[in-house]
Structures are given as C-alpha cells and as structure tokens.
LUMMARKOL-859782 format. One record per residue (C-alpha): residue in one letter; x, y, z. Coordinates in steps of 0.001 Angstrom, whole numbers, plus 500000, padded with zeros to 6 digits. Example, Ala and Ser with C-alpha at 12.3 -4.5 7.8 and 13.67 -1.06 7.14 Angstrom:
! LUMMARKOL-859782
A512300495500507800
S513670498940507140
This chain:
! LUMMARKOL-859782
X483400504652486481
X480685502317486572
X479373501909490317
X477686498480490870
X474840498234492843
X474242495340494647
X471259493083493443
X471313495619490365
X471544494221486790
X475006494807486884
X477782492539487878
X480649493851490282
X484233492247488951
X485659493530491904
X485217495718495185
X488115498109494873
X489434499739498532
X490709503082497886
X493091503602500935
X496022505241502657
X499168505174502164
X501689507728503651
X499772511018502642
X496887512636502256
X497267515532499820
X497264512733496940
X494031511641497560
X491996513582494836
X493950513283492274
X494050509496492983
X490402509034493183
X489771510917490456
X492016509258487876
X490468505754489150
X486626507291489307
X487050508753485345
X489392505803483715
X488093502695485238
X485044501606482998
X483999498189484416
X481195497519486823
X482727497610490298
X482030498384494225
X484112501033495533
X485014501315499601
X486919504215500156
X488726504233503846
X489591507577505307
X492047507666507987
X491620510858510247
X492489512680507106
X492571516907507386
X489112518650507115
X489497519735503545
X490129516129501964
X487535514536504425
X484708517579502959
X485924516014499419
X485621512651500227
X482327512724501824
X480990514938498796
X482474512768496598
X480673509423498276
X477619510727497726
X477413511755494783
X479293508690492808
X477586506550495220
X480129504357497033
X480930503187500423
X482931505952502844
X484454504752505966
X486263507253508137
X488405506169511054
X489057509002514428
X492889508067513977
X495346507399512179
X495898503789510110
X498785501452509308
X498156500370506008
X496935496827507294
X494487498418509653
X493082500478506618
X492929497438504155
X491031495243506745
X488755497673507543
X487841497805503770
X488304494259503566
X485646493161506854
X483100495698504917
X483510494036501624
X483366490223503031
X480327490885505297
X478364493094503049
X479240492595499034
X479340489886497050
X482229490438494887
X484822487204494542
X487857489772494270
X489391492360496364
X491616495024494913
X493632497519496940
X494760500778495472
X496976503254497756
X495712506459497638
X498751508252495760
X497964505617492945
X497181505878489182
X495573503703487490
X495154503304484089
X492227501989481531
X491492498195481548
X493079497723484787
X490413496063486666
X490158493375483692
X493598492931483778
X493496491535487149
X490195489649487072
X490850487929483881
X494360486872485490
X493057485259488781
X490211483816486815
X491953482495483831
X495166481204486451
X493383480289489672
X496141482771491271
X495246483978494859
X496583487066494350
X497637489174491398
X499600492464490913
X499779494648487735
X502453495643486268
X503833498314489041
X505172501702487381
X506781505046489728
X506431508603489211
X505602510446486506
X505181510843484087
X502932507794484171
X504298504414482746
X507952505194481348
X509744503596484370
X508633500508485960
X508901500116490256
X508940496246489743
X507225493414488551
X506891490213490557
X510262489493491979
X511720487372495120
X509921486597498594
X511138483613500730
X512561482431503880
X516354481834503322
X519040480373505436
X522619482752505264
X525655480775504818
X525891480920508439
X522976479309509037
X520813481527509807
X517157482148508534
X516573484969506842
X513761486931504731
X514847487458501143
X513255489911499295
X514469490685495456
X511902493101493172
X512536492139489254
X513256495006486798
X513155497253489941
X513014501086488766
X513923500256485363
X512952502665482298
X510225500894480067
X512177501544476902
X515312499795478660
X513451496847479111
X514952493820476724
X511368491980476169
X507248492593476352
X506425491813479736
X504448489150480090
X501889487157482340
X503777484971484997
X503680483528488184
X505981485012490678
X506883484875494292
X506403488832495784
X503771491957494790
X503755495142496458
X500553496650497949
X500338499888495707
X497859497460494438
X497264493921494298
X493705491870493578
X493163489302496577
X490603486846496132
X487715486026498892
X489358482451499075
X492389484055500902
X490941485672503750
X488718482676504351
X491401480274504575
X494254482937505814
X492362485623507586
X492851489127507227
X496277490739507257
X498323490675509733
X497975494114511746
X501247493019513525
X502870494820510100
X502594498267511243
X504447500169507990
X506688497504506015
X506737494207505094
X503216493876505120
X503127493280501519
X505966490150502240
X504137489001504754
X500888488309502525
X502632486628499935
X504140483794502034
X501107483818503733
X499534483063500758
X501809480661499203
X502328478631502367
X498481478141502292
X498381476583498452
X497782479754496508
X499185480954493752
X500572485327493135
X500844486398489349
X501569489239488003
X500214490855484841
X501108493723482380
X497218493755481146
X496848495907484532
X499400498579484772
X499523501620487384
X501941503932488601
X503105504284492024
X502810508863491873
X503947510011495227
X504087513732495979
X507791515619495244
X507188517898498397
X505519517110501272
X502535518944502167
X502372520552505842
X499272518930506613
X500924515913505806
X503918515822507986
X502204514486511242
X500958511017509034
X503800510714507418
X506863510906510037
X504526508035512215
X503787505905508827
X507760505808508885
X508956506233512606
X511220504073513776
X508824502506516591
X506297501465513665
X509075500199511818
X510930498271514552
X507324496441516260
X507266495571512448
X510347493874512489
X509731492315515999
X506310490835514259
X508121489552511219
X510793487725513393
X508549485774515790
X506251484999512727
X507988483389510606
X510822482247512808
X513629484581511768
X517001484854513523
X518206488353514598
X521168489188512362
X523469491746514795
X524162494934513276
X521171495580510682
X519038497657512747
X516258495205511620
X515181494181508072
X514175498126506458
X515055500578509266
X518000502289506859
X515512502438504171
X512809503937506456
X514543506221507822
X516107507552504384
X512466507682502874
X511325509413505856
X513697512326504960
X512421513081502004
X509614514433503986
X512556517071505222
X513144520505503783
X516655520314505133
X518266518243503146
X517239519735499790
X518381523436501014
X521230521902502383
X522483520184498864
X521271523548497094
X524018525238499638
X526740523598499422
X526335520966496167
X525118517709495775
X528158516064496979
X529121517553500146
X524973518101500695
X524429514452500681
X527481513924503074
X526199516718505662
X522988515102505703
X524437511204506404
X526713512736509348
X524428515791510534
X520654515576509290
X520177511896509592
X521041510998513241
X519276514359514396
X516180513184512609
X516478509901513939
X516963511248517916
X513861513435517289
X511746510557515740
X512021508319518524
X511827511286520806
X508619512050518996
X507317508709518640
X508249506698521634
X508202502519521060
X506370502175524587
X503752504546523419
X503358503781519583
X504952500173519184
X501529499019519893
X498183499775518085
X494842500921519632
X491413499889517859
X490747502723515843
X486248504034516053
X485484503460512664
X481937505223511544
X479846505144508184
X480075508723506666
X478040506972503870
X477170503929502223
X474683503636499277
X473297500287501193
X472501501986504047
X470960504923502163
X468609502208500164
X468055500759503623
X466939504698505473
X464930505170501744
C-alpha cells in the first residue's frame, strides 16, 4: 500500500478508516489484505476500540511501521461512534475529498479504491458502495448490491422503513447479467466511500444508531439532502466474518448485538424519521439480531450435531433462543446500556504528530 503523506508529492484519493465491526480476532487478516493489495496513494486511520492486548500490540506495531494514523478508544464502540471518530480526524486534519469505511472483518480486493473514486468523481454521487461479496472464498457469492431504502406507508396507513438488498446472497455465476454501474437507493457499511460534502451539509452519523440501521439511516440522510448513492462493480470486497467465535471476542460481540443496543436503535429510527410503531414486530431487526447473535453460541451447533439438523434447529427456536434472550437483557440492561457514554479517545500514533515531535 502506498501511504500518502500529507504535503508529500503524492496525492491521497482517499482517507480509508479501518474500523470495528462485531469482532476483533479479524482484524489482521483484514488489515493486511487492504495494507498488501491496495496500490493507490491513500491516508489510512485505523480506530481501535478497547480491542484485547494481543491485537492492540499488532496494531500499534503495525502503525508505526506502515506509517498511518492509530486511534484507540478505553471502551467499547458502536460502529457510528468508531466511524466518526475516524471521520472528525480525517475532516480536521487531512485533506482528502473522500472518506472510505472498511469494517475490520473486510477484504478488499485490487483496484478498489479507484473503483470508488472514479465513481463519485465521474457521477457526482455522495456516496458509493462496491460491489458487496460474503464469505469465502472471496467473490463467488455476492451479499448485495444497491437495493431498496425509503420511507413507506403500509396499506394501513402507516409509515414504515422499507429496506430491500438486490441480488442479496446470490452466487456470482447465478447472476443473469455483468453488473454494472448504477444509481441506487441503499449501501451497507462493510464499506462505502462518503464524500467531505456530506458531513458538511449532513453532519456526522447519527450515534443515535447504536448496532443496525445505521447504514439506512445515512442513505436517506443523504438523499433527503440532494445527494446522490451509486454503486459500482469496479470496487468489489467481501464481507469475511469469522465461522467460530473467538473467546476474546464474546464480550464485544453479545453487546454489538444485545437487545438494549438494538432496541435504543429502533427507538432512534422511529422518532427520526417519523415512523409509526407496528404492534407485534419487536422493532424493525430484533429477530434478526438476536438470530445473528447466536451464532456467537456453541450450543446450538452441538445441539444440531446431537440430535440432527432438523430437530437441532427446533430445540434451539423453543429452548436456546428465549434463554439467550433472558440472559442478554439480564446481561445488558436497557437502563444501563440503552444510552452511550463519550468514549477517551487517545493517539497511540500518528505520522503528523511524529513529523510535528521530529
């Protein structure tokens, strides 16, 4: 990777933030693949949220030897907090006209900064996505590409957010036609360019957003404001997430997905954009949540290898589920964690500060 240095002969495209997502034990293997196959002149802020001591040694190493910009936070981040903390670095201190996001269990592929750049340039878009791919082995099925992201009103009136991802999990050889550039309603935040002329005229994102919708929430943000969201298949990267989770792990990862996170979300989402409460749904992603947040469970795999797939799957609906869901919100308590606290946010190192001390 080509690190830009600012006021140096060469031209940043793009300050990439490399942060969080749901786990930590990604994080190498992430950086890595976007340190060794991204070739263009870029700044790099890397955000580390209160990750364990092991990935924290590797990430400071790491900073100063490739020479970018480590921030490390005392606790841990919703997404949003992460991004903005990248994103008020970037704004106040680097001159680049894009910001790109890349979750930390991300992997990019060659060309993928250009992609983007030449998209928002060549469009005007506000914000661009790539073409979004999941799990490996890298590329052969996509996770979605542009799709559906609007306020609705049900046939009974009510308004509602509608949310539809095109050619969601679909193999790339079962796809009828070359993707192609277009302009589209919804991108996800695995990653997603963001141009300067957003935040100035939006602001930042919403930290209301605690763990989903946040990605939603930008895009009619966006839109309502006068700018445009493409997507483009010159950027591709695939969304890699671990198959087990790693015990140093769990504690991140059942708060990223606990139900209080997840139901202040929805509370934000309603008052925001004026939403009626629909009885009976839990609010918008709770089901989903709380079924991702399982797969962070050994249970449910040594239950299914047990007793079958079939009657596994039903023990865990009936048994597993609503256990897991009494001891999340036992765990995480709304009262306690259905409200943020400002995270202390220090400089573990930044190659304009170590110009500066020089």
């Amino acid at each position: 990777m080509s690190i830009s240095r600012q006021n140096s002969h060469q031209s940043s495209r793009a300050t990439v933030a490399f942060v969080p997502r749901e786990v930590f034990s990604t994080t190498k293997r992430s950086l890595e693949t976007l340190l060794e196959r991204t070739h263009e002149p870029i700044d790099l802020v890397c955000i580390d949220g209160a990750s364990p001591p092991p990935v924290a040694a590797y990430l400071k190493q790491t900073a100063a030897e490739r020479g970018f910009t480590l921030l490390r936070s005392d606790r841990y981040l919703t997404p949003n907090q992460a991004r903005n903390l990248a994103a008020e670095w970037a704004l106040a201190k680097l001159p680049s006209p894009n910001l790109v996001f890349v979750d930390n269990d991300v992997l990019v592929t060659p060309g993928w900064i250009d992609g983007l750049v030449d998209c928002a340039e060549e469009t005007g878009a506000g914000v661009v996505g790539p073409a979004y791919f999941e799990h490996l082995p890298e590329r052969q099925r996509l996770h979605m590409f542009g799709g559906t992201c609007r306020i609705d009103v049900d046939d009974q009136g009510r308004r509602i957010y509608h949310e539809r991802h095109d050619l969601a999990h679909t193999p790339i050889n079962q796809v009828g036609q070359p993707l192609t550039r277009h302009e589209t309603e919804l991108i996800e935040f695995h990653t997603v360019l963001v141009r300067r002329e957003v935040f100035e005229q939006v602001g930042l994102f919403d930290e209301g957003f605690f763990c989903t919708s946040e990605h939603g929430d930008l895009c009619l943000s966006a839109r309502k404001a006068g700018f445009s969201i493409w997507v483009d298949p010159d950027a591709q990267i695939t969304y890699a997430p671990p198959r087990r989770l790693d015990p140093a792990d769990r504690e991140f990862f059942f708060l990223r997905w606990s139900d209080a996170w997840t139901t202040a979300t929805h509370k934000r989402m309603v008052e925001k954009w004026g939403l009626d409460v629909v009885p009976n749904t839990h609010g918008r992603g709770l089901d989903w949540v709380r079924g991702h947040r399982r797969l962070g469970l050994q249970s449910p795999r040594m239950l299914r290898k047990i007793v079958g797939p079939r009657l596994g799957r039903s023990l865990e609906k009936r048994v597993i589920a609503p256990l897991d869901n009494i001891a999340n919100r036992h765990r995480y308590p709304l009262d306690v964690y259905g409200e943020l606290q400002e995270p202390k946010m220090s400089v573990v190192y930044s190659p304009t500060s170590q110009r500066q001390a020089a």
